[in-house]
MMTF fields as JSON, N, C-alpha, C and O atoms, coordinates in Angstrom:
{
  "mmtfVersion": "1.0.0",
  "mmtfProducer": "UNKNOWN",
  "numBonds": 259,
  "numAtoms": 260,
  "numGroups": 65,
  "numChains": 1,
  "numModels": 1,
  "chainsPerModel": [1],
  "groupsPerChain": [65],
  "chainIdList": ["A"],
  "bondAtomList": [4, 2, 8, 6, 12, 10, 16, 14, 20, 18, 24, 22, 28, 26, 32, 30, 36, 34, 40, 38, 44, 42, 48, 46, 52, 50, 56, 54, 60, 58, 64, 62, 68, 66, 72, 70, 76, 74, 80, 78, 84, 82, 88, 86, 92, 90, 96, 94, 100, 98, 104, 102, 108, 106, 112, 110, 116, 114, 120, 118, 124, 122, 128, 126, 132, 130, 136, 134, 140, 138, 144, 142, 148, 146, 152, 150, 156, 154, 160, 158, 164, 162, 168, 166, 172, 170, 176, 174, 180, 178, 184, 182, 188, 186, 192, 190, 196, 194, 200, 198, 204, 202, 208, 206, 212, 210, 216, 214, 220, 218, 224, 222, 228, 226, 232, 230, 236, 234, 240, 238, 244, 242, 248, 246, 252, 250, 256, 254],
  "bondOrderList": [1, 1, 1, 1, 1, 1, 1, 1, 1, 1, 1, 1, 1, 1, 1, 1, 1, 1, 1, 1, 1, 1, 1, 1, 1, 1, 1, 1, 1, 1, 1, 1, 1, 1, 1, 1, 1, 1, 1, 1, 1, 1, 1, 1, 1, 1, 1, 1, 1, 1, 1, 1, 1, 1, 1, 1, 1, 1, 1, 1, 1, 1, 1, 1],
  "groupList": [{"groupName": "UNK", "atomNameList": ["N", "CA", "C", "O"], "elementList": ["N", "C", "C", "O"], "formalChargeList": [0, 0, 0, 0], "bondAtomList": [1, 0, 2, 1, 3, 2], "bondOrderList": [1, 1, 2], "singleLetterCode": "X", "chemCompType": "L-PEPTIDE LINKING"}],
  "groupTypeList": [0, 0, 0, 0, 0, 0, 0, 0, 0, 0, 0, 0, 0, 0, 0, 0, 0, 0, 0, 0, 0, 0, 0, 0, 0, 0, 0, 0, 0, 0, 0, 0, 0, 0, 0, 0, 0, 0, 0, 0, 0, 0, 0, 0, 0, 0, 0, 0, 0, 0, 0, 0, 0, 0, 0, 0, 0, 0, 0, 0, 0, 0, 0, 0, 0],
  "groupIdList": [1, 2, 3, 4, 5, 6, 7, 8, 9, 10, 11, 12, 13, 14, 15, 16, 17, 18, 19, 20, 21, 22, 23, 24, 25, 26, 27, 28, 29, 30, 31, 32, 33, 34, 35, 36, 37, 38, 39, 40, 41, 42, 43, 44, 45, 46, 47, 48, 49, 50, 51, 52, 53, 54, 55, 56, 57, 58, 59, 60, 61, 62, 63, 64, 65],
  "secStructList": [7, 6, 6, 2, 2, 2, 2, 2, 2, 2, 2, 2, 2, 2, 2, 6, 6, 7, 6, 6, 6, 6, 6, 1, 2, 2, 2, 2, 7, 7, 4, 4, 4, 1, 2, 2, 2, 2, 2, 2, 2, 2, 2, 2, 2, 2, 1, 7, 1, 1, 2, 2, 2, 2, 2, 2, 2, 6, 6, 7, 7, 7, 7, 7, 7],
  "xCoordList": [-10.077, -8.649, -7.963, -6.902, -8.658, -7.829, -8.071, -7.505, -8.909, -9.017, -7.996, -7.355, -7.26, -6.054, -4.797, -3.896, -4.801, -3.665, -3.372, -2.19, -4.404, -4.556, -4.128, -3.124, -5.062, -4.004, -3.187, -2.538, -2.706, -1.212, 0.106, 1.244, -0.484, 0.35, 0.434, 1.505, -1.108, -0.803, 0.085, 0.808, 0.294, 0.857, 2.058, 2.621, 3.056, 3.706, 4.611, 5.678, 3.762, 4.099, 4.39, 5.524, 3.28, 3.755, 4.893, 5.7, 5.403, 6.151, 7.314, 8.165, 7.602, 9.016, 8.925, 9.776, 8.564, 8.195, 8.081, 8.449, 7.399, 6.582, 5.848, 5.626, 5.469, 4.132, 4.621, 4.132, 5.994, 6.746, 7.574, 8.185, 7.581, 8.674, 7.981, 8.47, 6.481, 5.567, 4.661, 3.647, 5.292, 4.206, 5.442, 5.185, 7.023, 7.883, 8.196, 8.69, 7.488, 7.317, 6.367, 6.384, 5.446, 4.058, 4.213, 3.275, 4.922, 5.461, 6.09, 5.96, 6.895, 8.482, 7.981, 8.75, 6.696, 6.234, 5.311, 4.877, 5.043, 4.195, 3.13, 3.311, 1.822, 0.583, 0.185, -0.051, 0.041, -0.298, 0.532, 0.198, 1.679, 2.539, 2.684, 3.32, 1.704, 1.47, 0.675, 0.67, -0.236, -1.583, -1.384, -1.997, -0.299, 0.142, 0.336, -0.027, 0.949, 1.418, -0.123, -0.716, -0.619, -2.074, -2.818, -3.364, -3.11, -4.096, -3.03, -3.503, -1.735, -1.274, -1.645, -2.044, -1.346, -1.989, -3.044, -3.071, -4.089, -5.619, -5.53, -6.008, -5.066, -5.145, -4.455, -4.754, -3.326, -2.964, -3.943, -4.135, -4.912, -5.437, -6.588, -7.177, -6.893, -8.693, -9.004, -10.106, -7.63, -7.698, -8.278, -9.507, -7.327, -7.672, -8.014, -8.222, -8.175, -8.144, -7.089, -6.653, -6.214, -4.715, -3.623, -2.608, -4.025, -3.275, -3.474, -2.545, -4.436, -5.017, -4.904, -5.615, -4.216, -3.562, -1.723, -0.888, -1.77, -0.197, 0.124, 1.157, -1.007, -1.209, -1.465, -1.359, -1.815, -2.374, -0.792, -0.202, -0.563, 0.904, 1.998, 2.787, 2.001, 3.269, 3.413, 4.095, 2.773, 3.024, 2.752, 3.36, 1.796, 1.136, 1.209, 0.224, 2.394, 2.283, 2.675, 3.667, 1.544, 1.617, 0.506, -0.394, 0.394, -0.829, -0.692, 0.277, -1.846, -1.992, -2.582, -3.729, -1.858, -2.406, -2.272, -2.607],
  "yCoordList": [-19.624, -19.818, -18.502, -18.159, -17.762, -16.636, -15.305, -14.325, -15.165, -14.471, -14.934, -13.937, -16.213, -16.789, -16.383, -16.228, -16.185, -15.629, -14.397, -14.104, -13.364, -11.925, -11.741, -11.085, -12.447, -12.128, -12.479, -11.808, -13.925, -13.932, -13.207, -13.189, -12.473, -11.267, -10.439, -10.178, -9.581, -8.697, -9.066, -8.097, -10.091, -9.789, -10.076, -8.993, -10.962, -10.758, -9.261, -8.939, -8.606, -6.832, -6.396, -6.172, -6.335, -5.946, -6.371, -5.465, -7.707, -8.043, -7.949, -8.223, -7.71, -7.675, -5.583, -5.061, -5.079, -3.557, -2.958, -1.798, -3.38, -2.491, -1.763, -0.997, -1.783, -0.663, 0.848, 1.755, 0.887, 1.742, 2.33, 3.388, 1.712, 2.064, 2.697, 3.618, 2.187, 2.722, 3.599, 3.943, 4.184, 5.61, 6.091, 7.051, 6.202, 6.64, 7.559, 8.47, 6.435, 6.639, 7.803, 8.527, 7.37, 8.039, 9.71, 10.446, 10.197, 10.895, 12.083, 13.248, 11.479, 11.713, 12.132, 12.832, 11.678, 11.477, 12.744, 13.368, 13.089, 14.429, 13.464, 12.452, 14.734, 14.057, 12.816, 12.154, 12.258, 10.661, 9.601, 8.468, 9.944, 8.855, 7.926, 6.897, 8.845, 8.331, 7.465, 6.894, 7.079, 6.36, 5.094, 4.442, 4.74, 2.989, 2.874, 1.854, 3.983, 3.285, 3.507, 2.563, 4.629, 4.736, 3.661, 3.169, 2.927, 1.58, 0.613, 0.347, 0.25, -0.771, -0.58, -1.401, 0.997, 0.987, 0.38, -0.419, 0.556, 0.514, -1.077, -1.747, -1.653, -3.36, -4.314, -5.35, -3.135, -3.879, -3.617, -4.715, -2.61, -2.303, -3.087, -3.488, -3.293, -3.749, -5.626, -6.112, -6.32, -7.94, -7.591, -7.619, -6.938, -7.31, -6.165, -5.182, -5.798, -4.923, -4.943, -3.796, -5.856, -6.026, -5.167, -4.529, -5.322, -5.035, -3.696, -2.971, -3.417, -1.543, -1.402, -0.443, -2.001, -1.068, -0.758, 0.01, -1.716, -1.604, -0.273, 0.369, 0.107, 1.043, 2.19, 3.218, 2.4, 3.304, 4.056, 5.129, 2.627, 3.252, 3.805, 4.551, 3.222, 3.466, 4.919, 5.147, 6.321, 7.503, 8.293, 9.238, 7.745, 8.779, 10.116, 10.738, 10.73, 12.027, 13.01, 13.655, 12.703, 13.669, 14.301, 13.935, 15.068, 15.849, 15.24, 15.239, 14.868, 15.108, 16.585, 17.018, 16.864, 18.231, 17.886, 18.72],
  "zCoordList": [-4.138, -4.311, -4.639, -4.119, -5.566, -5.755, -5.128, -5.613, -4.029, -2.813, -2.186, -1.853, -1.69, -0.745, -0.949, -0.125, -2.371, -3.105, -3.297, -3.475, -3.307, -2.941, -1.433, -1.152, -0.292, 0.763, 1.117, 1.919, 0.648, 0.956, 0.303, 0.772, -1.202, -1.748, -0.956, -0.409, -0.601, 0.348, 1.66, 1.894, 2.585, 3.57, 3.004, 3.164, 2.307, 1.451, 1.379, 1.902, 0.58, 0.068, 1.76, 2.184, 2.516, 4.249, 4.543, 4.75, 4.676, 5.126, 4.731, 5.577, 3.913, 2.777, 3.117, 2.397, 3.512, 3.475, 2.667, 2.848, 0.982, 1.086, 1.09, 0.153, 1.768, 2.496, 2.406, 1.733, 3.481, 3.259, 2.239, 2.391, 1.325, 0.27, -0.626, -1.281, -0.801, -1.732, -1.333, -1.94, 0.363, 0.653, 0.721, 1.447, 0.454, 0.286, -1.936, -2.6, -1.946, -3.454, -4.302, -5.298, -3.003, -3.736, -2.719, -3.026, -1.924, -1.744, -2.159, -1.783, -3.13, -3.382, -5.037, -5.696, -5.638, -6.993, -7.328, -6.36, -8.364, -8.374, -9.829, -10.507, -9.684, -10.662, -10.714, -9.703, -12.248, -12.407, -12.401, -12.747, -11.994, -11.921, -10.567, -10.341, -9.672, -8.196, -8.045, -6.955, -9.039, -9.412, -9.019, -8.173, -9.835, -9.506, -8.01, -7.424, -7.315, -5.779, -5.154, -4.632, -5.241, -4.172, -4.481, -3.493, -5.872, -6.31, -4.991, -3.887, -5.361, -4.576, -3.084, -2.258, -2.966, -1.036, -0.837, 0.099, -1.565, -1.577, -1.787, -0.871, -2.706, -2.876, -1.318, -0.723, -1.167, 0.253, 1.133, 1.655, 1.776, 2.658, 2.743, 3.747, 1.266, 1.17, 1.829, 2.081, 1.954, 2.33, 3.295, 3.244, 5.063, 5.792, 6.838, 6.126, 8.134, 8.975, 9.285, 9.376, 9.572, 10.172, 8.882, 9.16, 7.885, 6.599, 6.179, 5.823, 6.206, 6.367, 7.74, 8.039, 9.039, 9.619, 9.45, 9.929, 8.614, 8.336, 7.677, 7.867, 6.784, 5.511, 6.287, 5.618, 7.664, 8.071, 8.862, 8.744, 9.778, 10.26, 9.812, 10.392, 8.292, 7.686, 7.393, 6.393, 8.238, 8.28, 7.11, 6.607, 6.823, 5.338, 5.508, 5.906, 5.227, 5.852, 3.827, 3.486, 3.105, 1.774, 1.776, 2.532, 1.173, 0.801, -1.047, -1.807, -1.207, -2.752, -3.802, -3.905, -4.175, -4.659, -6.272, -7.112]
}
C-alpha cells in the first residue's frame, strides 16, 4: 500500500511540474541548501523508468561544485 502511494506522489510532483521547478531551484541554490531538492529528484526518479525519465529531461544543466 505504501509503495502505491509513493508512486502516485511521484507522478503527482511530475505532473503538477515539479520536476522542473525543483531543478530550477536546485540550480539557482548554492552548498547544503540544495540537499532537499536533489533527495526529491532522486525520490521522484527511483518509482519508475518513465519518472526518471521525466528527471532526466527536465534539462539538468548545473554543475554542483
Amino acid at each position: 500500500m505504501l509503495l502505491v502511494v509513493s508512486v502516485q506522489l511521484a507522478q503527482l510532483i511530475v505532473n503538477a511540474g515539479g520536476v522542473a521547478a525543483m531543478v530550477d531551484y536546485v540550480g539557482d541554490t548554492c552548498g547544503n541548501i540544495r540537499l532537499p531538492g536533489i533527495m526529491m529528484l532522486g525520490y521522484v526518479g527511483a518509482h519508475s523508468e518513465n519518472l526518471a525519465m521525466a528527471v532526466i529531461v527536465s534539462k539538468v544543466g548545473f554543475t554542483l561544485a
